[in-house]
C-alpha positions as CSV (number, residue, x, y, z in Angstrom):
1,X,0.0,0.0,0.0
2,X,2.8,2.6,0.9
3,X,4.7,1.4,-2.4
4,X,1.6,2.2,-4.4
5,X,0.8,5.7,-2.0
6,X,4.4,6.7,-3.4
7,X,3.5,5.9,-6.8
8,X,0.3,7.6,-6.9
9,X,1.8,11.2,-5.9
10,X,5.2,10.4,-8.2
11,X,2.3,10.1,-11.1
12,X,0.1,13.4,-9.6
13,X,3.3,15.5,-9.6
14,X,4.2,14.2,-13.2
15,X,1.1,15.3,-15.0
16,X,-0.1,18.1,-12.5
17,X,2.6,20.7,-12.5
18,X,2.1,24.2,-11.4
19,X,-1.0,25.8,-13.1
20,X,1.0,27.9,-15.6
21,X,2.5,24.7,-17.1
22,X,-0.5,22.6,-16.9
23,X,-1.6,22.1,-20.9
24,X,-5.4,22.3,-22.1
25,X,-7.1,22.7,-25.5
26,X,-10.9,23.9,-25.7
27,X,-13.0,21.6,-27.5
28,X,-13.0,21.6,-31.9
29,X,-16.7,21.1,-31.7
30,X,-16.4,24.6,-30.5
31,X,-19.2,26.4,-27.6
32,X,-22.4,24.8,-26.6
33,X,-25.4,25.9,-29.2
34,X,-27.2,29.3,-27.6
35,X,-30.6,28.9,-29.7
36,X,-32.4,25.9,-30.7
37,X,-31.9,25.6,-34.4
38,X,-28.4,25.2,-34.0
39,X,-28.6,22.8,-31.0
40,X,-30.9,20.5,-33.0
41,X,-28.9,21.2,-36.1
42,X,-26.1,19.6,-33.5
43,X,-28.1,16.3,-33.5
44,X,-26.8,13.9,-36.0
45,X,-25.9,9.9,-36.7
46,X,-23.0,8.6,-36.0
47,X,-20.3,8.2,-39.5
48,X,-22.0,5.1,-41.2
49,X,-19.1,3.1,-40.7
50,X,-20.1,3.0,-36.5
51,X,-23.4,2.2,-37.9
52,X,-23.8,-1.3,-38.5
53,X,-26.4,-3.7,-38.1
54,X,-26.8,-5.8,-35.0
55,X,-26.3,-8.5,-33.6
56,X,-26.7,-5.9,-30.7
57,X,-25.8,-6.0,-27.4
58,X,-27.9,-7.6,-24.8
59,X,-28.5,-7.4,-21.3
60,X,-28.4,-11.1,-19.9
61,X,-25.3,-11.7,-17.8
62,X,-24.7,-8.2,-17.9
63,X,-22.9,-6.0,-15.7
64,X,-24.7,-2.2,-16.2
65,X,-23.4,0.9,-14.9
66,X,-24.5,4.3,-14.7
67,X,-22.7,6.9,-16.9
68,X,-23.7,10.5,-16.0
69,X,-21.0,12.4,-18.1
70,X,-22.4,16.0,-16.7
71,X,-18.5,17.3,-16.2
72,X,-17.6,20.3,-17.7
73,X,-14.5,22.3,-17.2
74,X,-12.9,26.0,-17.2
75,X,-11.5,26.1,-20.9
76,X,-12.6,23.1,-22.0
77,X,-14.3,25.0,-24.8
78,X,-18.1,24.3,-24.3
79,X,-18.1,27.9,-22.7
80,X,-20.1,26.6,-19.3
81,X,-17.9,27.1,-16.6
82,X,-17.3,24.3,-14.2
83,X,-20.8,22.6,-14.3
84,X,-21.2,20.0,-11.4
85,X,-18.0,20.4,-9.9
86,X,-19.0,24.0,-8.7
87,X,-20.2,26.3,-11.0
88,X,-18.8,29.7,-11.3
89,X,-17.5,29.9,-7.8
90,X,-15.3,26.6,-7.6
91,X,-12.3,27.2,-5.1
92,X,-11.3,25.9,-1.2
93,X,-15.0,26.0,0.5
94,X,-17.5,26.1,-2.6
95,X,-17.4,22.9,-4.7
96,X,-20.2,20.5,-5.3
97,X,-18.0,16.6,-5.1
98,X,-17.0,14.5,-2.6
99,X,-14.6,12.0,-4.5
100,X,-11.2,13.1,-6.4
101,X,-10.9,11.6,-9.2
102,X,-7.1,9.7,-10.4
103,X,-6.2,11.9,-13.7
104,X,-2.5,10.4,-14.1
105,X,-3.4,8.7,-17.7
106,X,-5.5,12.1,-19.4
107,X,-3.3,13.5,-21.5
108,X,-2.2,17.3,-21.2
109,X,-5.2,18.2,-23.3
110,X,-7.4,16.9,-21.0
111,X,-6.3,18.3,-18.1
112,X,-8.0,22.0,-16.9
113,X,-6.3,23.6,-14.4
114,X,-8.7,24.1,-11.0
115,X,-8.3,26.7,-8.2
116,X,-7.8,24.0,-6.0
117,X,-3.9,23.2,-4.9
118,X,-2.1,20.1,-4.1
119,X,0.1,19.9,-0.7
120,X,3.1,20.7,-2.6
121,X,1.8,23.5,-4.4
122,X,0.9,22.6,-7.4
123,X,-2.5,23.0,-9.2
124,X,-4.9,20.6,-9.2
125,X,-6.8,20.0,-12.4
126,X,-9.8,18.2,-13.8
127,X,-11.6,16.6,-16.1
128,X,-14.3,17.1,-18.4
129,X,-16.9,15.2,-19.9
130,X,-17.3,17.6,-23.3
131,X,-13.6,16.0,-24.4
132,X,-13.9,12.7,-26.6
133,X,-10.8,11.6,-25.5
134,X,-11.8,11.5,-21.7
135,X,-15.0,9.9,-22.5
136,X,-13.2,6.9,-25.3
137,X,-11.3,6.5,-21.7
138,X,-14.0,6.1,-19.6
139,X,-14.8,2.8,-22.2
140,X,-11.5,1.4,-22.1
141,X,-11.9,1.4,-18.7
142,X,-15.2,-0.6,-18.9
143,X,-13.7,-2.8,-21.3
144,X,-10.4,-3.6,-19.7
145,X,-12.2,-4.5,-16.4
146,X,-15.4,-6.0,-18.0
147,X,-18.3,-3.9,-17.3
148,X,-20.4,-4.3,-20.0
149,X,-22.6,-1.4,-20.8
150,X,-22.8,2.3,-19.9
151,X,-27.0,3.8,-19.0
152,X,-26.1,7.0,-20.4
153,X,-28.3,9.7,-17.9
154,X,-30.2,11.8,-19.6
155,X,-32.3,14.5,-17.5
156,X,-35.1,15.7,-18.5
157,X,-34.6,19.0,-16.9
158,X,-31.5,19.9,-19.1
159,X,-33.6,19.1,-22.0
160,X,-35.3,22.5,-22.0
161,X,-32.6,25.2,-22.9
162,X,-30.6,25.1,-26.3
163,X,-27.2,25.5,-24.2
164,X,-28.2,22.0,-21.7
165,X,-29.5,20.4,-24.5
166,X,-26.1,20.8,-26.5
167,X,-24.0,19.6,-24.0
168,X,-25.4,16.4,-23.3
169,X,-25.7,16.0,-27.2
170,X,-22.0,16.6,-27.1
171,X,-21.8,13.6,-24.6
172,X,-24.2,11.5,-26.1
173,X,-21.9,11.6,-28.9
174,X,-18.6,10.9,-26.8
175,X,-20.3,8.0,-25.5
176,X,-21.3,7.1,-28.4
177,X,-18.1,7.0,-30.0
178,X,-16.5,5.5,-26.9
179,X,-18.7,2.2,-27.1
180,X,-17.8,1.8,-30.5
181,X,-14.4,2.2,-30.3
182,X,-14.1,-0.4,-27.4
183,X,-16.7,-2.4,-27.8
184,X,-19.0,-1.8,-25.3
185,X,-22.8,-1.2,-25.2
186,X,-25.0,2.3,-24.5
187,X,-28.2,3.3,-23.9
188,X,-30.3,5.5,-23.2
189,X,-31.4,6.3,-19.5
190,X,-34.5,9.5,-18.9
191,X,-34.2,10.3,-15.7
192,X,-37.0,12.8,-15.1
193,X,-36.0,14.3,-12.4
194,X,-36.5,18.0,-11.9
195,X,-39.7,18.1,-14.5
196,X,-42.6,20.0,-14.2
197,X,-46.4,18.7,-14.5
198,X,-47.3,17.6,-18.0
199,X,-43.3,17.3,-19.2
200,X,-42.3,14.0,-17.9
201,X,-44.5,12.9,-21.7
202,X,-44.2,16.0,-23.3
203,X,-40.3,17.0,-23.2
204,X,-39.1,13.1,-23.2
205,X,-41.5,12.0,-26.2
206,X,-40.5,14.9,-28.2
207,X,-36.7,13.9,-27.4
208,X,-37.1,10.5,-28.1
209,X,-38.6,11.1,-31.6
210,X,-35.2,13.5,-32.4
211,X,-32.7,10.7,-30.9
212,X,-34.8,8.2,-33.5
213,X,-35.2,10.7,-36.3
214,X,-31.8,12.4,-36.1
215,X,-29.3,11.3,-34.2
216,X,-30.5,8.0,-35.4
217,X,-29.4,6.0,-32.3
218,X,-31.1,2.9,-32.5
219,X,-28.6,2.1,-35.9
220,X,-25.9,2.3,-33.8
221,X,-24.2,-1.6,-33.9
222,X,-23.6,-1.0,-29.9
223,X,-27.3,0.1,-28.5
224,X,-28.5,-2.4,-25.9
225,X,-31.2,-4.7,-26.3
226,X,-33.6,-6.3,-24.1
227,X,-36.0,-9.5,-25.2
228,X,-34.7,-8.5,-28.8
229,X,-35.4,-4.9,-28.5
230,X,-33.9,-1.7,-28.1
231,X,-33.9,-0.6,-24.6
232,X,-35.1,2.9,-23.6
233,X,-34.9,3.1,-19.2
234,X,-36.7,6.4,-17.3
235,X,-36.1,6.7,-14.1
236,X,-37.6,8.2,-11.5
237,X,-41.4,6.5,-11.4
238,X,-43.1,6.3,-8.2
239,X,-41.3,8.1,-5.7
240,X,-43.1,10.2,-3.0
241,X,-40.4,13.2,-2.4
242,X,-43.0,15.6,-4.0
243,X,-42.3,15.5,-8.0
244,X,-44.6,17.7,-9.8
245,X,-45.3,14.9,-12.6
246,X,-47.7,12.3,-12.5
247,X,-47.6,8.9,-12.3
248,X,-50.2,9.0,-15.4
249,X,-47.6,10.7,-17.5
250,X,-45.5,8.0,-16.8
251,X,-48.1,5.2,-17.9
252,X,-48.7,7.4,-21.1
253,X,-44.5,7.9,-21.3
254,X,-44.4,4.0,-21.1
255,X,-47.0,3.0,-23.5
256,X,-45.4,5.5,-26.0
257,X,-42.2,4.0,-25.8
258,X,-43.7,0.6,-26.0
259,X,-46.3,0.9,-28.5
260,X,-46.1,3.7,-30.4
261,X,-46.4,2.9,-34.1
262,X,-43.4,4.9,-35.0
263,X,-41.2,5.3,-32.3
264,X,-42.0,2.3,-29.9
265,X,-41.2,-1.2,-30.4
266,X,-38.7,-0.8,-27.3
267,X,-38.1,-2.8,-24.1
268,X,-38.8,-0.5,-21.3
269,X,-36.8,-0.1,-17.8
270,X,-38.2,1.7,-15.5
271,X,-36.2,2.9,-12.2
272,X,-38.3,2.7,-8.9
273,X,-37.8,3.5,-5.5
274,X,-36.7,0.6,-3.4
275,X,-40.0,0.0,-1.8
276,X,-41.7,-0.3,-5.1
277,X,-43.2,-3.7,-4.3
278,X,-45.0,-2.5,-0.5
279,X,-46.2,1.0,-1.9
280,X,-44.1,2.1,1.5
281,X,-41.5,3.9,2.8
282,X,-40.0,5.8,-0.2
283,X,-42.9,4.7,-2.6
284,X,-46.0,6.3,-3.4
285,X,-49.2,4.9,-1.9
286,X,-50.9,4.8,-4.9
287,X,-52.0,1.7,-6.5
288,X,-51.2,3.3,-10.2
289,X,-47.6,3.0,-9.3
290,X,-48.1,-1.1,-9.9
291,X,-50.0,-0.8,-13.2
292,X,-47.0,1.1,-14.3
293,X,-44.4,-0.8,-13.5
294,X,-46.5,-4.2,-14.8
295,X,-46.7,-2.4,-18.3
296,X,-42.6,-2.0,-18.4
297,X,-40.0,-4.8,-19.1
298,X,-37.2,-4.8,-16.4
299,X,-37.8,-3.5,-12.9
300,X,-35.2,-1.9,-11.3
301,X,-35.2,-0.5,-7.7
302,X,-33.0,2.4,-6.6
303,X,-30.9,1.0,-3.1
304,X,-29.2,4.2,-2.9
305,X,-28.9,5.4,0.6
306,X,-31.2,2.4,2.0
307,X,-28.7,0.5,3.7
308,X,-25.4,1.9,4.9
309,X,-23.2,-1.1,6.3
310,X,-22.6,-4.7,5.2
311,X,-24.5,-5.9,8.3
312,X,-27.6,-3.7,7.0
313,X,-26.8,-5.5,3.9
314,X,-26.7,-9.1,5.2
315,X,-29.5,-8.1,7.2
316,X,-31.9,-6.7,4.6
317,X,-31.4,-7.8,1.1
318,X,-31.6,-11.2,1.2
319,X,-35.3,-10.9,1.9
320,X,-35.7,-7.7,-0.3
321,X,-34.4,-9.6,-3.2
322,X,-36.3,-12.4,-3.1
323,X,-39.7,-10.9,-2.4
324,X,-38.8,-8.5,-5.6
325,X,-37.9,-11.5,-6.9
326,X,-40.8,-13.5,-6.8
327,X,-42.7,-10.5,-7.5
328,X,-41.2,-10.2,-10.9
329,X,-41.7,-13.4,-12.0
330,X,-45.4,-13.5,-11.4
331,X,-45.2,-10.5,-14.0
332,X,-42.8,-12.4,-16.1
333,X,-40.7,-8.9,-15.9
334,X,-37.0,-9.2,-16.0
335,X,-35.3,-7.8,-12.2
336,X,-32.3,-5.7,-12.5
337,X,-30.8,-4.6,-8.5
338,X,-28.9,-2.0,-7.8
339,X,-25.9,-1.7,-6.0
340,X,-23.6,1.2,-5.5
341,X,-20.0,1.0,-3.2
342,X,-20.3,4.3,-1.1
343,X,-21.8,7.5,-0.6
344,X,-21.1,11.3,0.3
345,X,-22.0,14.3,-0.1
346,X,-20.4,17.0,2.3
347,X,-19.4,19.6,-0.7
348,X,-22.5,19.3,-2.7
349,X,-25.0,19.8,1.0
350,X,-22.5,22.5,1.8
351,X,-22.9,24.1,-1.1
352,X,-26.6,24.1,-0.3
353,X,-26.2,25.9,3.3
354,X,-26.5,22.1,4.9
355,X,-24.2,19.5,6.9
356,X,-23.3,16.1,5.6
357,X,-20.7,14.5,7.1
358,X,-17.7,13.0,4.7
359,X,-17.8,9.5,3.6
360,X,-21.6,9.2,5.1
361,X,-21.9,5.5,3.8
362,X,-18.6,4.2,4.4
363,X,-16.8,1.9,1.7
364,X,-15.2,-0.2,3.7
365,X,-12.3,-1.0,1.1
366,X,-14.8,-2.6,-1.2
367,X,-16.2,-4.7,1.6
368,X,-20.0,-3.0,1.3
369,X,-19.7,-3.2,-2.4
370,X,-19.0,-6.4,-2.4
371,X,-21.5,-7.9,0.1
372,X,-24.5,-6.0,-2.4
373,X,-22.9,-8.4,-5.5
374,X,-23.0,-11.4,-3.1
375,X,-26.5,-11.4,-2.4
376,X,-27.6,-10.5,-6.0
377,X,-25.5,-13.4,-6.9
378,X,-26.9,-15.9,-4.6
379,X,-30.5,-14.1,-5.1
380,X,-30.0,-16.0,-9.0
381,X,-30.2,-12.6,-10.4
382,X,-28.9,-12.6,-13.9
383,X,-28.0,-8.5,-14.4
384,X,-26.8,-6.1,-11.8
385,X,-26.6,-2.8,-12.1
386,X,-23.8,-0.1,-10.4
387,X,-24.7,3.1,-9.7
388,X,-22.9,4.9,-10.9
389,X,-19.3,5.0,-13.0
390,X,-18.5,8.9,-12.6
391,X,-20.8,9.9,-10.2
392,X,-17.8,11.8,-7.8
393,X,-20.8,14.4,-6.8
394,X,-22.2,12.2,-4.2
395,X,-19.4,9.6,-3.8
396,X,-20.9,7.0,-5.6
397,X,-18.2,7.0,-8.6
398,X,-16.0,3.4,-9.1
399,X,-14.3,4.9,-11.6
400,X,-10.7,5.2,-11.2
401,X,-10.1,7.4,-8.0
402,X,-6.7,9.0,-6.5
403,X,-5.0,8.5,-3.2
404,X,-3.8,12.4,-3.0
405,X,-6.6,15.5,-3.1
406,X,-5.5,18.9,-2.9
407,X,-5.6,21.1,0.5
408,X,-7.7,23.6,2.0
409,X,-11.3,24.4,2.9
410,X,-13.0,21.7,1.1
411,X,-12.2,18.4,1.9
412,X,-12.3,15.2,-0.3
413,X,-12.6,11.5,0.2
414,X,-9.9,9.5,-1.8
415,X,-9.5,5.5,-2.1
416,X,-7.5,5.5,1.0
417,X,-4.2,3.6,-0.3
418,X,-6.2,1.0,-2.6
419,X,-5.2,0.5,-5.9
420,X,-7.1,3.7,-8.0
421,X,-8.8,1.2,-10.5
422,X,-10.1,-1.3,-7.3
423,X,-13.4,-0.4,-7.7
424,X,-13.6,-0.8,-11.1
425,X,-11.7,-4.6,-10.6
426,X,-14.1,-5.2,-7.9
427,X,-17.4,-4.3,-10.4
428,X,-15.7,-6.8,-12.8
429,X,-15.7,-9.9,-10.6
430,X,-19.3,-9.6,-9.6
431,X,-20.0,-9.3,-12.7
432,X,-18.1,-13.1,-12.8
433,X,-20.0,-13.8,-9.8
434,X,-23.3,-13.6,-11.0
435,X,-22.6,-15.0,-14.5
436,X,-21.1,-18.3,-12.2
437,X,-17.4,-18.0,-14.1
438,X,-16.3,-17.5,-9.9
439,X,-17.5,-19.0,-6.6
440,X,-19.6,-17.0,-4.3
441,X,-17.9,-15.5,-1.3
442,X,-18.0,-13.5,1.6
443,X,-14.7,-12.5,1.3
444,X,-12.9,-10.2,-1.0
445,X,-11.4,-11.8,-4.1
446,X,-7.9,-11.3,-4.4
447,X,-5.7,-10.0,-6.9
448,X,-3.2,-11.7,-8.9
């Protein structure tokens, strides 16, 4: 551990000098679209090379994992600032992530020199998700530790300006690219959070229809499948924490995607809270929320922040899985669990005027992670789902994470001496697990 410490900062102070040193080039696609004709203009296929015909991608056996590519940087060309790392305001005592991220194989050009300072000195850059090459990474990653597909987020709520709208075509793009390039598969994940009454239809359908029309995603070789269809998730149905759309526009959402004569024809996931199946805790007491769900094609409920320890976990999901489970089958819906390795957010609720403390659900060196992908195994599940790859915001991220943050008034959690890409390794062998290639253990696999 102290070898790999030392190696670590050797590779921080290689690639992170001081900030006048530190290389970056903005973006060739140039700045986000500011009206909508060039935004949609924006929206195009893939080069018909990346286009080929199935066989696609399917989701049996599959490890998923949540991709939310929302990073963008100072100078990184898209013209927005540091959006979800702080906004405007980034520095020591006003940022909004808990996890810093391991940066020691971008290359110069993707590397965007924060206010933030390492211990030595030095600046302390970032990433951002509006570079290609960043993203393609993010893939390799994937594929060199065998996670299989990316659900690429796509918020409703930054659907509704020309400059949001842009940006996470600019993603979509990377991401597409990046599954192509290393063989991995993408899809499409509405997450409606933040939408008003009447747009959790109106603003995805009309999206949809442009992804279909224009962008032309379903010819892409690399778009998931489910039951020999393309797959189309939204999540965010059923959950009582006061969201202004209806549980009816998710019904009509759900048919449309399902059955529309045009644009449907797709397996449906749907994201739930975790108490879907009771109507309880975190679940809306409203008999609808069932009839949805029965009309989709995989279930999957959010565990985020349920448990927080791996004797909550022993404790609790056993019985949760197999009453889902059961549930499921009676349907004859497909089950995909969630499982996620940590979680904090001090920055992000101090940026909100609220305490948190650091490292809220603790990850154990991999041990809590681990325990979630046991019991899925032994549940027979035959998918799982991590949540989420880059999510540093609120600590959930397995991507690769660094050993060494910078100093001062914000603090950051880091992988405390563990290898950076252990969470990543770790994904990959319950990913083994459930498919049966390795036995079922309580105890960490280790590393050869």
């Amino acid at each position: 551990m102290k070898i790999h410490l030392f190696l670590s900062i050797l590779s921080v102070a290689l690639v992170c000098p001081v900030g006048s040193v530190l290389a970056q080039e903005p973006s060739k696609r140039g700045r986000v679209a500011d009206n909508w004709d060039e935004a949609y203009k924006r929206l195009r296929p893939l080069a018909d090379k990346s286009r080929l015909k199935g066989p696609h991608p399917t989701t049996e056996g599959k490890v998923l994992t949540g991709y939310q590519g929302w990073f963008a940087a100072e100078g990184d060309g898209s013209g927005i600032s540091w959006q979800h790392f702080g906004g405007r305001r980034l520095g020591p005592g006003h940022c909004s992530f808990d996890l810093w991220p391991d940066l020691s194989e971008l290359g110069k050009d993707e590397l965007y020199p924060s206010p933030f300072k390492m211990e030595d000195g030095s600046t302390a850059p970032l990433f951002s998700s509006y570079h290609p090459a960043t993203v393609g990474r993010h893939f390799k990653w994937m594929k060199d530790y065998g996670i299989d597909a990316a659900m690429l987020q796509r918020f409703g709520a930054n659907l509704k300006s020309p400059r949001s709208f842009d940006f996470n075509t600019a993603v979509m793009e990377n991401v597409r690219n990046g599954a192509e390039l290393h063989g991995r598969a993408w899809a499409v994940m509405y997450d409606l959070s933040g939408l008003q009454k009447g747009e959790a239809l109106s603003v995805i359908r009309e999206d949809w229809k442009r992804l279909v029309d224009q962008a032309k995603v379903l010819e892409d070789r690399t778009y998931l499948h489910h039951a020999g269809k393309p797959l189309v998730a939204v999540w965010g149905i059923g959950f009582n924490d006061n969201r202004q759309y209806t549980v009816e526009e998710c019904r009509d959402l759900v048919d449309f995607l399902k059955s529309d004569p045009k644009y449907g024809g797709n397996s449906v996931m749907i994201g739930v809270p975790y108490y879907w199946r009771n109507l309880s805790n975190d679940t809306l007491k409203d008999p609808l929320v069932h009839e949805v769900i029965k009309k989709a094609d995989i279930v999957s409920p959010w565990a985020v922040g349920r448990y927080a320890s791996v004797e909550a976990v022993e404790k609790n999901v056993p019985g949760r899985l197999e009453g889902d489970l059961s549930w499921c089958k009676d349907e004859e819906l497909a089950y995909l669990p969630v499982i996620f390795p940590g979680f904090s957010w001090q920055n992000l609720q101090k940026s909100r005027g609220r305490n948190s403390p650091l490292n809220q659900t603790k990850r154990e060196g991999g041990k809590f992670l681990w325990s979630q992908g046991l019991e899925v195994a032994r549940a027979g599940c035959s998918m799982v789902y991590v949540a989420m790859f880059d999510e540093i915001d609120e600590g959930t991220a397995i991507m690769k994470g660094s050993n060494v943050a910078p100093v001062g008034d914000s603090k950051f959690m880091t992988y405390e001496g563990l290898p950076e890409d252990h969470y990543l390794w770790l994904t990959g062998q319950i990913g083994k697990m459930v498919r049966k290639e390795i036995p079922k253990s309580a105890n960490l696999p280790k590393r050869r």
